[in-house]
PQR file of N, CA, C, O and H, with PARSE charges and radii, in Angstrom:
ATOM      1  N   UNK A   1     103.066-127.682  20.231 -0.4000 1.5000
ATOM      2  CA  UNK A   1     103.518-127.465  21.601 -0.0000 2.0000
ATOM      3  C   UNK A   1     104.663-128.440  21.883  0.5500 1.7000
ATOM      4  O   UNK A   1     104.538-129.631  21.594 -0.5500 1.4000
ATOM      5  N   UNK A   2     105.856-127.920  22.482 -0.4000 1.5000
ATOM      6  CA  UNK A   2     106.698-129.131  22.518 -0.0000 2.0000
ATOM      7  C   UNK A   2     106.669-129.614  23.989  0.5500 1.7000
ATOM      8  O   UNK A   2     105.747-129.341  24.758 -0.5500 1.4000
ATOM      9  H   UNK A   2     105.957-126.953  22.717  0.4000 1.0000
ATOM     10  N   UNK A   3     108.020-130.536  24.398 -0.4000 1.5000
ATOM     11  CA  UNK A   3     107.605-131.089  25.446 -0.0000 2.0000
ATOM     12  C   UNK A   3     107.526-129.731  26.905  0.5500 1.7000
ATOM     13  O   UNK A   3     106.648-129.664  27.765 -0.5500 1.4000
ATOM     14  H   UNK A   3     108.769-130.757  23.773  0.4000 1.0000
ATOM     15  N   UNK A   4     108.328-129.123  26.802 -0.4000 1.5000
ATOM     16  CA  UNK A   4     108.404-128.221  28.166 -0.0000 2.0000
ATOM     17  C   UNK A   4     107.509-127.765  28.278  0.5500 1.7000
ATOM     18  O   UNK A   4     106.921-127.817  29.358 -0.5500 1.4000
ATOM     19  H   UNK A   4     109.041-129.177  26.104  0.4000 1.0000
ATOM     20  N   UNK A   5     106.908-126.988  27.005 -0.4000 1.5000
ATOM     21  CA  UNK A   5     105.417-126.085  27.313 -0.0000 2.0000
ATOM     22  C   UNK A   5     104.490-127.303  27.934  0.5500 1.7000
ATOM     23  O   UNK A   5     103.786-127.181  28.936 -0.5500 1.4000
ATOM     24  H   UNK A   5     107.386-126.945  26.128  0.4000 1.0000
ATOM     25  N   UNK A   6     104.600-128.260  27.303 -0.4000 1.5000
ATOM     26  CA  UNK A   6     103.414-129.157  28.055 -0.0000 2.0000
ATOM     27  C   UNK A   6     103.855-129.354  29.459  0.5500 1.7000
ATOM     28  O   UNK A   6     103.166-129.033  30.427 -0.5500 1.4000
ATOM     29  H   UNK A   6     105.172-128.359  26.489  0.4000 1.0000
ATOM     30  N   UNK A   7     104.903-129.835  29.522 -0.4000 1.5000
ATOM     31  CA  UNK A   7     105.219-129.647  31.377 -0.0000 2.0000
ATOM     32  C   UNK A   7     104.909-128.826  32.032  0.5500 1.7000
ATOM     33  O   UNK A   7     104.407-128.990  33.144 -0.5500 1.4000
ATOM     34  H   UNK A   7     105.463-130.096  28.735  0.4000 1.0000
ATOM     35  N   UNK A   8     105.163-127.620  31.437 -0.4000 1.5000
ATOM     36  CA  UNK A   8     104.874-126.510  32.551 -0.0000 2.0000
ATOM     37  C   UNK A   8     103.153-126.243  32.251  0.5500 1.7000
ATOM     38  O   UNK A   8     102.669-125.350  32.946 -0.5500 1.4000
ATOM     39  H   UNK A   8     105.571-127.487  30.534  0.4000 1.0000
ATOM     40  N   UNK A   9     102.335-126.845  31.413 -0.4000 1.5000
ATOM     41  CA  UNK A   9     101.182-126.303  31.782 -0.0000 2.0000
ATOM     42  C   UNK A   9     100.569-127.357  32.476  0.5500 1.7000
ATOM     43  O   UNK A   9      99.467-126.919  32.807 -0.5500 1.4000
ATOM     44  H   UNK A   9     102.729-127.571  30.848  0.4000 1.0000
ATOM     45  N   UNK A  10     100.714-128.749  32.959 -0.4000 1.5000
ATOM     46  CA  UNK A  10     100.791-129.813  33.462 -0.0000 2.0000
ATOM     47  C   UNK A  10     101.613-129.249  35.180  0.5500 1.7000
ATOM     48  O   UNK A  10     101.120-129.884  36.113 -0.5500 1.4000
ATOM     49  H   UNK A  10     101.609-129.105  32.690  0.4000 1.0000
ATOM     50  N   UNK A  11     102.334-128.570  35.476 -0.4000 1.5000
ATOM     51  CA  UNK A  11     102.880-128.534  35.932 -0.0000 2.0000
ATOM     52  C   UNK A  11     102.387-127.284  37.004  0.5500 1.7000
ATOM     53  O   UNK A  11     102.563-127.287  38.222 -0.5500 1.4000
ATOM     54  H   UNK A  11     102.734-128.054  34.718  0.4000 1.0000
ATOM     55  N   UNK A  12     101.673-126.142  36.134 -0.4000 1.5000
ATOM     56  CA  UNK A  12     100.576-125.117  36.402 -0.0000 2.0000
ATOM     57  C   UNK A  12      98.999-125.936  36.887  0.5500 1.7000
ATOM     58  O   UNK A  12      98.072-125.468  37.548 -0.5500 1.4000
ATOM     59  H   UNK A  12     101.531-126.139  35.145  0.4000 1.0000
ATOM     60  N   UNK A  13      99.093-126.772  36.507 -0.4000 1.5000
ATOM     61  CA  UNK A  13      97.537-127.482  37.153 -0.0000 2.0000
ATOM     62  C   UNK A  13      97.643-128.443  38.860  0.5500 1.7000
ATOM     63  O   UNK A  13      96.893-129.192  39.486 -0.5500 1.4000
ATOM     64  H   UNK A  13      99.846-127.153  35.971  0.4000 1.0000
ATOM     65  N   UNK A  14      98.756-127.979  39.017 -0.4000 1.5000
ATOM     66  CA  UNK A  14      99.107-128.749  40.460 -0.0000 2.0000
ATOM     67  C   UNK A  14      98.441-127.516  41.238  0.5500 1.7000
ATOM     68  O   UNK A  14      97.985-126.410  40.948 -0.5500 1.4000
ATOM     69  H   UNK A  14      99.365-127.371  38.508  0.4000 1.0000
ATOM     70  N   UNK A  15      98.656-128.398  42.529 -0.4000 1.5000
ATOM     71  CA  UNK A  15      97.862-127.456  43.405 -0.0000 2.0000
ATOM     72  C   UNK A  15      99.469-126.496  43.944  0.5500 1.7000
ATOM     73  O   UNK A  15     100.527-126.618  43.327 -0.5500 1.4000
ATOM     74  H   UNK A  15      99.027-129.296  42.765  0.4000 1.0000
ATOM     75  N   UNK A  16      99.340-125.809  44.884 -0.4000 1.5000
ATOM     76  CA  UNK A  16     100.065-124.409  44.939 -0.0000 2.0000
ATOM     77  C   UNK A  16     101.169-124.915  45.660  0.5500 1.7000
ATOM     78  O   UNK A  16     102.301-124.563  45.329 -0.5500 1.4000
ATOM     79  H   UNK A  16      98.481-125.710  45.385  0.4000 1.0000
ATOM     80  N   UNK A  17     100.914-126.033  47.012 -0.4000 1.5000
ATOM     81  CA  UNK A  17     101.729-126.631  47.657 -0.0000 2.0000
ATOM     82  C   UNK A  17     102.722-127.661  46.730  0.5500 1.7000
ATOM     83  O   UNK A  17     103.909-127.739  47.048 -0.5500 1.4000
ATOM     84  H   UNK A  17      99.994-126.319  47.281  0.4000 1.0000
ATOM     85  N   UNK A  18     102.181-128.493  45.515 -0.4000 1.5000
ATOM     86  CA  UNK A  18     103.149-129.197  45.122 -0.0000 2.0000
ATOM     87  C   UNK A  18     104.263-128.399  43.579  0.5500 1.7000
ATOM     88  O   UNK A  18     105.314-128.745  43.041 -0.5500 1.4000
ATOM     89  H   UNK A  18     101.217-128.430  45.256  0.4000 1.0000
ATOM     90  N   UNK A  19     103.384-127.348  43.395 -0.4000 1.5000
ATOM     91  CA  UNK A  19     104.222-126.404  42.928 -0.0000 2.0000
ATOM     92  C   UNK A  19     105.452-126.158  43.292  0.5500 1.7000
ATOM     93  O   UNK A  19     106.449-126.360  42.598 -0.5500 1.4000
ATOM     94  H   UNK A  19     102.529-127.067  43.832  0.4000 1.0000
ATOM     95  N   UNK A  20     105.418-125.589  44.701 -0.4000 1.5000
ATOM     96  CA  UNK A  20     106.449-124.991  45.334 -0.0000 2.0000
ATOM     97  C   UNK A  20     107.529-125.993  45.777  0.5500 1.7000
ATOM     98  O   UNK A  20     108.717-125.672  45.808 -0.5500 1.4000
ATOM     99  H   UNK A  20     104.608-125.425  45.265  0.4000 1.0000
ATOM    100  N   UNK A  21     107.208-126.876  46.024 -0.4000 1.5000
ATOM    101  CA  UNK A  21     107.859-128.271  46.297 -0.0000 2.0000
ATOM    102  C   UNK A  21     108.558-128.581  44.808  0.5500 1.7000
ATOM    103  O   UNK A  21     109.767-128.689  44.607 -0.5500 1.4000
ATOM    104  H   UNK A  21     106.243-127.137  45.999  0.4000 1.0000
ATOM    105  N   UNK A  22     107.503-128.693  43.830 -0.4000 1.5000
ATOM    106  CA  UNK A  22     108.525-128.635  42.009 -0.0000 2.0000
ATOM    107  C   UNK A  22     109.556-127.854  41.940  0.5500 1.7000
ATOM    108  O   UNK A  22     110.696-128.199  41.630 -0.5500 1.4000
ATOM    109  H   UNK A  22     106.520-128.605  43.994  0.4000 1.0000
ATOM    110  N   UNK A  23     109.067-126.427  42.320 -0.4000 1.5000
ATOM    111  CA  UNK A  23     109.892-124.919  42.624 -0.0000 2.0000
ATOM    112  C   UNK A  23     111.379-125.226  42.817  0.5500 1.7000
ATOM    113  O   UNK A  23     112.402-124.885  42.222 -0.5500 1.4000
ATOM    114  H   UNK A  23     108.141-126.147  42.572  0.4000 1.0000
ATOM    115  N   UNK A  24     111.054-126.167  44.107 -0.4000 1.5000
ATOM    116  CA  UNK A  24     112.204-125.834  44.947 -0.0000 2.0000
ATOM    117  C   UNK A  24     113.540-127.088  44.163  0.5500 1.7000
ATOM    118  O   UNK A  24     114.761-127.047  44.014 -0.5500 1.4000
ATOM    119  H   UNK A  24     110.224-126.444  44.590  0.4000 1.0000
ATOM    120  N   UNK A  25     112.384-128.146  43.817 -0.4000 1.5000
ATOM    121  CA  UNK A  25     113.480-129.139  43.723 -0.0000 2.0000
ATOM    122  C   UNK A  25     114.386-128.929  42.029  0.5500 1.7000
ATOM    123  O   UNK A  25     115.404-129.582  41.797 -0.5500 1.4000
ATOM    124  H   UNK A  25     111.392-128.179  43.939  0.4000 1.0000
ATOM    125  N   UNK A  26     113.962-128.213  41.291 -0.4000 1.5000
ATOM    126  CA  UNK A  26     114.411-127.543  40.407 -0.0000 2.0000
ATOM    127  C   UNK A  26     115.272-127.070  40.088  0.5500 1.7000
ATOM    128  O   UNK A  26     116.171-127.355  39.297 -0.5500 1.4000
ATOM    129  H   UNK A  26     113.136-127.682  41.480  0.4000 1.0000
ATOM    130  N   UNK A  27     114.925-125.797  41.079 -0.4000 1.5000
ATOM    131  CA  UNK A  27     116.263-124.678  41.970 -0.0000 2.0000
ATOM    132  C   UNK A  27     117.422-125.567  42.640  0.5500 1.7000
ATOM    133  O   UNK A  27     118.630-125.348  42.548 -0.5500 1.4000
ATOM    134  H   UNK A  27     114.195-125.565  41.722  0.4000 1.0000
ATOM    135  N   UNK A  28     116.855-126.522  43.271 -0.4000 1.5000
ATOM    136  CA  UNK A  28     118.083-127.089  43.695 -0.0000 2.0000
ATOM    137  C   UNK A  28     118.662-128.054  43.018  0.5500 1.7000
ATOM    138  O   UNK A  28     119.846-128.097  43.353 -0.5500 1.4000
ATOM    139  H   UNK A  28     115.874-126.700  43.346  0.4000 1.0000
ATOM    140  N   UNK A  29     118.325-129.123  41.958 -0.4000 1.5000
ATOM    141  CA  UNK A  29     119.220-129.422  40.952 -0.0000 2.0000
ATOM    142  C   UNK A  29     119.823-128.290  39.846  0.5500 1.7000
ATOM    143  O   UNK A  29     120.113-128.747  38.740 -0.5500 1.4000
ATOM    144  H   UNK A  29     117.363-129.089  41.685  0.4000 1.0000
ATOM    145  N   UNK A  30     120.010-126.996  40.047 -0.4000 1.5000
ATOM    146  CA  UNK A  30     120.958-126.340  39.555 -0.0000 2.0000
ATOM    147  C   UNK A  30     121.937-125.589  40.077  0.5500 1.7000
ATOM    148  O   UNK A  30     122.583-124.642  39.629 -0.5500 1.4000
ATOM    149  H   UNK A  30     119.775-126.624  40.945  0.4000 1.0000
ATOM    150  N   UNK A  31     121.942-126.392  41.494 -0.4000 1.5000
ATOM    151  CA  UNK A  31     123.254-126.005  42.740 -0.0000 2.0000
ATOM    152  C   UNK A  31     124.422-126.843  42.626  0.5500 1.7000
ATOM    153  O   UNK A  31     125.522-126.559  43.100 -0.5500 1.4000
ATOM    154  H   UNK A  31     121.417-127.161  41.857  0.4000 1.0000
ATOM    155  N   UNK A  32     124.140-127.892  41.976 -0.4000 1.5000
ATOM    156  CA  UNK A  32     125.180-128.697  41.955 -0.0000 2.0000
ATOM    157  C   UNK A  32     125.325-129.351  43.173  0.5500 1.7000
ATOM    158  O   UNK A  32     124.481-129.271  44.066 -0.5500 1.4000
ATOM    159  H   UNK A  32     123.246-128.123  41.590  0.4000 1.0000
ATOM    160  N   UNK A  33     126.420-130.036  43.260 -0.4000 1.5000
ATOM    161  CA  UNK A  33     126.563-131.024  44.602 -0.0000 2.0000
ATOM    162  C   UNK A  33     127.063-130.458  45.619  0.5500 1.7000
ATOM    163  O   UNK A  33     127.971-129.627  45.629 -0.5500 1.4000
ATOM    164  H   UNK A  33     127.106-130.101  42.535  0.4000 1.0000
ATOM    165  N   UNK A  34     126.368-130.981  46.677 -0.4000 1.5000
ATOM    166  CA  UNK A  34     126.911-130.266  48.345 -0.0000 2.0000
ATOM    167  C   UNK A  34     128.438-130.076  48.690  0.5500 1.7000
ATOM    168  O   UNK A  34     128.971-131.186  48.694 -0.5500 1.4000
ATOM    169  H   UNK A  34     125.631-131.656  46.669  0.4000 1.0000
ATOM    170  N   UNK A  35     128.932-129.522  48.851 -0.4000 1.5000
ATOM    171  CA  UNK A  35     130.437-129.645  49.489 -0.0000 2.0000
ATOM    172  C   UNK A  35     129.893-129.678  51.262  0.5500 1.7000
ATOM    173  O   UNK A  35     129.401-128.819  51.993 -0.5500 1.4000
ATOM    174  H   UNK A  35     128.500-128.620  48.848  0.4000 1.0000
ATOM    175  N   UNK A  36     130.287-131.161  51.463 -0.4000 1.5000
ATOM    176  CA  UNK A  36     130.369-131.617  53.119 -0.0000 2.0000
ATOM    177  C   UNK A  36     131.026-130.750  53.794  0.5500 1.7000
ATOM    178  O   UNK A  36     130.627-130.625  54.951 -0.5500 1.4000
ATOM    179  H   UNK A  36     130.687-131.859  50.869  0.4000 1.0000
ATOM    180  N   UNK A  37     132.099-129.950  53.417 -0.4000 1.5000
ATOM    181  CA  UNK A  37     132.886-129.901  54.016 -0.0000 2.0000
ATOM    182  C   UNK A  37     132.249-128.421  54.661  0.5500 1.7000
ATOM    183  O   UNK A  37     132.285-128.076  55.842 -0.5500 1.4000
ATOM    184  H   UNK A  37     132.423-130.051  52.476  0.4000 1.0000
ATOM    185  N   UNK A  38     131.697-127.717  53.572 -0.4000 1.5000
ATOM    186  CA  UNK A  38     130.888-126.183  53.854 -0.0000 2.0000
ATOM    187  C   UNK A  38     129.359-126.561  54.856  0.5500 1.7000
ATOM    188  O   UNK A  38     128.848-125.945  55.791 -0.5500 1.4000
ATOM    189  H   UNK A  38     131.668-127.997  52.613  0.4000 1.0000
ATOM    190  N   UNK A  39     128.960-127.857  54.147 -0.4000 1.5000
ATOM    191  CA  UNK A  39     127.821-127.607  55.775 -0.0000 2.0000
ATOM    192  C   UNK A  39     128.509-128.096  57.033  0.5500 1.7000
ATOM    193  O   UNK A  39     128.116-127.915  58.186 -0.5500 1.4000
ATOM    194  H   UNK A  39     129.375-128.358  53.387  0.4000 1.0000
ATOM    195  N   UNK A  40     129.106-128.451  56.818 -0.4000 1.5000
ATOM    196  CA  UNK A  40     129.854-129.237  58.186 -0.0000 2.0000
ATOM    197  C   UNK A  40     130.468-127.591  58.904  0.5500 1.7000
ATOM    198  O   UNK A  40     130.246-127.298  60.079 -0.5500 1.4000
ATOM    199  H   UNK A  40     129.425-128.598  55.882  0.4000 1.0000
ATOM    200  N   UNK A  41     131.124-126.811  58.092 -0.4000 1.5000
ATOM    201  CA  UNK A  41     131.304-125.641  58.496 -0.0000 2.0000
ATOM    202  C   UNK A  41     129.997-124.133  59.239  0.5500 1.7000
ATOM    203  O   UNK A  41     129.891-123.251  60.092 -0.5500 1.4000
ATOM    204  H   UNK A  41     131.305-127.048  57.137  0.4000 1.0000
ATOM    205  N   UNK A  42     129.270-124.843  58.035 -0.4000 1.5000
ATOM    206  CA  UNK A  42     128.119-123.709  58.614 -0.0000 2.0000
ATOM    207  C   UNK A  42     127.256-124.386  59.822  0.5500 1.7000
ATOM    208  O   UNK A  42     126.374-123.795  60.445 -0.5500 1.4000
ATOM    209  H   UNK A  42     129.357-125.559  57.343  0.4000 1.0000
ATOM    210  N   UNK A  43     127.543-125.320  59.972 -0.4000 1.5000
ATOM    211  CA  UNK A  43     126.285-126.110  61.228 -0.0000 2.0000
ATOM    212  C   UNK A  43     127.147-125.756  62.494  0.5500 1.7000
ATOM    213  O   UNK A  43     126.643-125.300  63.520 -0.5500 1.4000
ATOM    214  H   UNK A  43     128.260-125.800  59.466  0.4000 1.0000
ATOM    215  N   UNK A  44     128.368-125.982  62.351 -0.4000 1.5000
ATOM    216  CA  UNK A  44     129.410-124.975  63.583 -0.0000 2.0000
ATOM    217  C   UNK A  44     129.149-123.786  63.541  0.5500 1.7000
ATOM    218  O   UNK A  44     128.576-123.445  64.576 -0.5500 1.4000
ATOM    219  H   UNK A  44     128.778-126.353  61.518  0.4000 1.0000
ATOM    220  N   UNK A  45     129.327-122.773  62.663 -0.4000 1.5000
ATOM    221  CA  UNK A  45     129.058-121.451  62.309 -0.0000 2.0000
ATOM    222  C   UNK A  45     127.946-121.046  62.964  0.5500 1.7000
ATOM    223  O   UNK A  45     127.895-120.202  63.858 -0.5500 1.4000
ATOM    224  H   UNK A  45     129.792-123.050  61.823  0.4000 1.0000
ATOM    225  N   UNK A  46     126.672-121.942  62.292 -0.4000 1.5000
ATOM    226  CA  UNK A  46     125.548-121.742  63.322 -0.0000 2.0000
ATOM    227  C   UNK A  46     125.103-121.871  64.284  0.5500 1.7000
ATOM    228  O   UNK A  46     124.100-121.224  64.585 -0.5500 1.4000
ATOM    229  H   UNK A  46     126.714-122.628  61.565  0.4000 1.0000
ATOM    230  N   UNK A  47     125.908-123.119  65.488 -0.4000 1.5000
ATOM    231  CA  UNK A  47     125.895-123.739  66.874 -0.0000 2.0000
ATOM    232  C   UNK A  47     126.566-122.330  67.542  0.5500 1.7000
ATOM    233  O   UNK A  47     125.755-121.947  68.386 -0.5500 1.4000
ATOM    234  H   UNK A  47     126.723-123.645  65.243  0.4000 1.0000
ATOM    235  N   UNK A  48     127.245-121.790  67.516 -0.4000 1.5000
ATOM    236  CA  UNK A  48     128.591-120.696  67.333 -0.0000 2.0000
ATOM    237  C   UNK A  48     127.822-119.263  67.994  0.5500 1.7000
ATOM    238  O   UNK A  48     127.831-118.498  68.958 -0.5500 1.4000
ATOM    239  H   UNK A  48     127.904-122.102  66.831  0.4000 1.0000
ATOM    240  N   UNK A  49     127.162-119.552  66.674 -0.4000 1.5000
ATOM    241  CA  UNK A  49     126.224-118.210  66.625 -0.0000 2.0000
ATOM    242  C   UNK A  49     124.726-118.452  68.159  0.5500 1.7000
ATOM    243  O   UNK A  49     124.351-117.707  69.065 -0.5500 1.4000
ATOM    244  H   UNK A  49     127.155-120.174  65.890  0.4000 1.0000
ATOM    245  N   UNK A  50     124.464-119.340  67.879 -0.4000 1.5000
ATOM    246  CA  UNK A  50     123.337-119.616  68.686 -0.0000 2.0000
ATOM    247  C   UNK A  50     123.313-119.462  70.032  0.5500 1.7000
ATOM    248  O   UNK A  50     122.448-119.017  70.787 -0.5500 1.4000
ATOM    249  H   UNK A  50     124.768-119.946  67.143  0.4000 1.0000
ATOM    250  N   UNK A  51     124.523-119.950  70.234 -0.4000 1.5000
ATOM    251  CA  UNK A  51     125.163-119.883  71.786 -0.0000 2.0000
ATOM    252  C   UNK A  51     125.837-118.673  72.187  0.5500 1.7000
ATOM    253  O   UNK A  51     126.187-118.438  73.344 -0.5500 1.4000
ATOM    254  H   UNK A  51     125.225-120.312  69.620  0.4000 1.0000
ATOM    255  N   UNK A  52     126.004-117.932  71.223 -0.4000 1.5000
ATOM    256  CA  UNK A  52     126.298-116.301  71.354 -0.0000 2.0000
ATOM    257  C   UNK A  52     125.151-115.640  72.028  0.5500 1.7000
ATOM    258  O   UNK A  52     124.982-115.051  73.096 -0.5500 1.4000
ATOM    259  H   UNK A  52     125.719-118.123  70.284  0.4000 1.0000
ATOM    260  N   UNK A  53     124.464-115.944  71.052 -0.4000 1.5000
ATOM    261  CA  UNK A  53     122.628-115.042  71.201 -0.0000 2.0000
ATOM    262  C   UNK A  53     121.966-116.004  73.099  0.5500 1.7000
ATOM    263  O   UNK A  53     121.205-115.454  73.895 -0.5500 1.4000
ATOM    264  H   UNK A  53     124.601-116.422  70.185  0.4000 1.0000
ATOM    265  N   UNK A  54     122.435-117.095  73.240 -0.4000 1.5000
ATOM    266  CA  UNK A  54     121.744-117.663  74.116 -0.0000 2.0000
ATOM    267  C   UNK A  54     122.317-117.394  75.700  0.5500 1.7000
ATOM    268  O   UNK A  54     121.793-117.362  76.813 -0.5500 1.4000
ATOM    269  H   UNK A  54     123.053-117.541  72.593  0.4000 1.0000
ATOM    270  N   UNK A  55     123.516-117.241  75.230 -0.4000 1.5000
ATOM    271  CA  UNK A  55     124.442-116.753  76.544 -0.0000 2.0000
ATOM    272  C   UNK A  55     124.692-115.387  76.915  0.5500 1.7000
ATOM    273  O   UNK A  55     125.358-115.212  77.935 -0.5500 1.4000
ATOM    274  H   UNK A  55     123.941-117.267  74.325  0.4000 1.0000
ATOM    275  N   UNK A  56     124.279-114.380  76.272 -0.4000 1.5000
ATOM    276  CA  UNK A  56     124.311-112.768  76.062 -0.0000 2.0000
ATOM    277  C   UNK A  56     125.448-112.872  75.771  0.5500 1.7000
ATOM    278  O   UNK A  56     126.080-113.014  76.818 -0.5500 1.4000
ATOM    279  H   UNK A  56     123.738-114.522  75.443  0.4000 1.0000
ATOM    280  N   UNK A  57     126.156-112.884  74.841 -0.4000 1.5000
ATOM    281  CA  UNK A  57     127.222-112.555  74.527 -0.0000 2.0000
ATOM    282  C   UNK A  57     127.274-111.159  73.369  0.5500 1.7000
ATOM    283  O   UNK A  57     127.987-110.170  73.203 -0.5500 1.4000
ATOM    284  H   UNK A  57     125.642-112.769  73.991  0.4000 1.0000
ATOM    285  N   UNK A  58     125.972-111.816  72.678 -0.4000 1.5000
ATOM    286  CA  UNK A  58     125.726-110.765  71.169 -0.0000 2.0000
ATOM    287  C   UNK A  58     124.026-110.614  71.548  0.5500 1.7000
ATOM    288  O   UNK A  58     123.398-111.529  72.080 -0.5500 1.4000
ATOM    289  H   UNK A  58     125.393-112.620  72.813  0.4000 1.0000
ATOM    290  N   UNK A  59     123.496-109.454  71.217 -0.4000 1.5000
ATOM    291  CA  UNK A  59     122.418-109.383  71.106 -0.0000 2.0000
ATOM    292  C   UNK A  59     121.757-108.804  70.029  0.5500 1.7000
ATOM    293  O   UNK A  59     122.216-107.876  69.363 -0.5500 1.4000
ATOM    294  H   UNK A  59     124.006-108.711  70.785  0.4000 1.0000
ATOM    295  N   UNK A  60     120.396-109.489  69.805 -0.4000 1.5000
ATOM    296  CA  UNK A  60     120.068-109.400  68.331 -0.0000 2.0000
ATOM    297  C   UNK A  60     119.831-108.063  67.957  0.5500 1.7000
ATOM    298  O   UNK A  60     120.318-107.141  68.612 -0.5500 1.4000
ATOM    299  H   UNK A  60     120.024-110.243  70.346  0.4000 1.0000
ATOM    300  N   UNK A  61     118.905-107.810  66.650 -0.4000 1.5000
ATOM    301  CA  UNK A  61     118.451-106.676  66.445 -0.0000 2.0000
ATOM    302  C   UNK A  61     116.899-106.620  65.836  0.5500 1.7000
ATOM    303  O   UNK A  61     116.456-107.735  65.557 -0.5500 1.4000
ATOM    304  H   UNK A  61     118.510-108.558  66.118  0.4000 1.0000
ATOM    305  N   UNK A  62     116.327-105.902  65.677 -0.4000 1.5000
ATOM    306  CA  UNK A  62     114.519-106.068  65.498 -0.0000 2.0000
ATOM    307  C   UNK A  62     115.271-106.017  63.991  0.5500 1.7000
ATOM    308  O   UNK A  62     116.440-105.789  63.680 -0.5500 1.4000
ATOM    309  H   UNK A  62     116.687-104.997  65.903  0.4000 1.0000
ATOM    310  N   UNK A  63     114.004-106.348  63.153 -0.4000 1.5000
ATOM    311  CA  UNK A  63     113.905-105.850  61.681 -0.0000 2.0000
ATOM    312  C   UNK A  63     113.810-104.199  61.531  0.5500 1.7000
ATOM    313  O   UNK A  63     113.759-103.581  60.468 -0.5500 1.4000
ATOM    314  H   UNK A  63     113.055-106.533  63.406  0.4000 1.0000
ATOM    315  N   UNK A  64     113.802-103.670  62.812 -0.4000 1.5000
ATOM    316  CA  UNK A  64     113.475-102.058  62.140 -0.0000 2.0000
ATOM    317  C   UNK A  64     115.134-101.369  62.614  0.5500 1.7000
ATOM    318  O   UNK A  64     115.516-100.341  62.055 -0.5500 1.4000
ATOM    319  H   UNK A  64     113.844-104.172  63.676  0.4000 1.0000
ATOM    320  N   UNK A  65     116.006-102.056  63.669 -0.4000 1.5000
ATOM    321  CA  UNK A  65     116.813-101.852  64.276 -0.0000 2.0000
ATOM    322  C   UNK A  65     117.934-101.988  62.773  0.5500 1.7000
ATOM    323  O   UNK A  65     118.443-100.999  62.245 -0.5500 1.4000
ATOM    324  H   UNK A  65     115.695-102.891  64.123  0.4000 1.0000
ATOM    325  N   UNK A  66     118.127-103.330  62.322 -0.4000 1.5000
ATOM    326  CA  UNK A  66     118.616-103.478  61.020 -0.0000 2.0000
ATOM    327  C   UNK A  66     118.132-102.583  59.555  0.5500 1.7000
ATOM    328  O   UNK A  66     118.768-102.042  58.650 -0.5500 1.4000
ATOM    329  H   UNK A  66     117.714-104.133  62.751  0.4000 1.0000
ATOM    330  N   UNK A  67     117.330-102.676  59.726 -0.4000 1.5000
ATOM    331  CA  UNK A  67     116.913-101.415  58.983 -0.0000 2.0000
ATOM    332  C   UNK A  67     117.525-100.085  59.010  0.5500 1.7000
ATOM    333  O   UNK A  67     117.720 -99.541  57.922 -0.5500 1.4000
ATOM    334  H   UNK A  67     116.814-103.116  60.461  0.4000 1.0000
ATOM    335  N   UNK A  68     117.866 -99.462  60.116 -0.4000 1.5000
ATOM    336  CA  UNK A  68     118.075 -98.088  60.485 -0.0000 2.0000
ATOM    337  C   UNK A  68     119.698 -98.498  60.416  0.5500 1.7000
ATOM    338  O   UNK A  68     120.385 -97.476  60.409 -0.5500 1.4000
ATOM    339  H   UNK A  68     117.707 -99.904  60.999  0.4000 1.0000
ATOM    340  N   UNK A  69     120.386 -99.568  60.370 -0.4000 1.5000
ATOM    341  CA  UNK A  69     121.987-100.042  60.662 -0.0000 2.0000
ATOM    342  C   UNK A  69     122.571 -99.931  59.063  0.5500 1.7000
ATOM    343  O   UNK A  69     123.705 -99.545  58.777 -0.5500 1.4000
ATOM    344  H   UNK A  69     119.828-100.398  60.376  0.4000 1.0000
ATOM    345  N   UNK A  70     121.425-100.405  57.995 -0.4000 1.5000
ATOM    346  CA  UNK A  70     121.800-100.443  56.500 -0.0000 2.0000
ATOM    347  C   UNK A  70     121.491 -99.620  56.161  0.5500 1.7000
ATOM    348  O   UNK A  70     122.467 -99.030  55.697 -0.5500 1.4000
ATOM    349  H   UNK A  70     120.505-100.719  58.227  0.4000 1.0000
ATOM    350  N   UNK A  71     120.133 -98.740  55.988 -0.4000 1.5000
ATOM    351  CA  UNK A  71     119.912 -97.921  55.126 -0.0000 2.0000
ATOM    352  C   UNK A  71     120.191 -96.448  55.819  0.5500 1.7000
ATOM    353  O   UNK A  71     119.922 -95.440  55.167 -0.5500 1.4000
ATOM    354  H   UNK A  71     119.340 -99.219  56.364  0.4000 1.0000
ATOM    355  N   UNK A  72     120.623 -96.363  56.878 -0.4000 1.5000
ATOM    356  CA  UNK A  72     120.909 -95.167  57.739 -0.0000 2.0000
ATOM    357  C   UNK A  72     119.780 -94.710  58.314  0.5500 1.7000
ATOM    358  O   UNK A  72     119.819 -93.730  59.058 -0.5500 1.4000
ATOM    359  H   UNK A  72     120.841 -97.183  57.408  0.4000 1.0000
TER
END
């Protein structure tokens, strides 16, 4: 057995919560490094958006509303 198989069956004996927490931090050391400059963009993007939806400007849509908008 080499080393990974043993990790991951070591890694399978965690409980479900620190799994997903392994999961995640995994996934995200293969994103590479943040560009500041893109969250700094999307946290506007999203203030933007929020205050759209909060002021009636845009109004949302249900999950079945989007549904019927993509799949016809």
């Amino acid at each position: 057995m080499n080393n990974s198989d043993e990790l991951l069956r070591r890694a399978m004996e965690l409980p479900p919560e620190a799994r997903a927490a392994l999961a995640e931090s995994l996934l995200e050391s293969l994103e590479g490094p943040t560009d500041p400059d893109a969250e700094t963009a999307w946290a506007i993007e999203i203030k933007r958006r929020l205050s759209e939806l909060e002021n009636g400007t845009v109004r949302g849509l249900s999950f079945a509303e989007a549904q019927r908008k993509i799949f016809g």
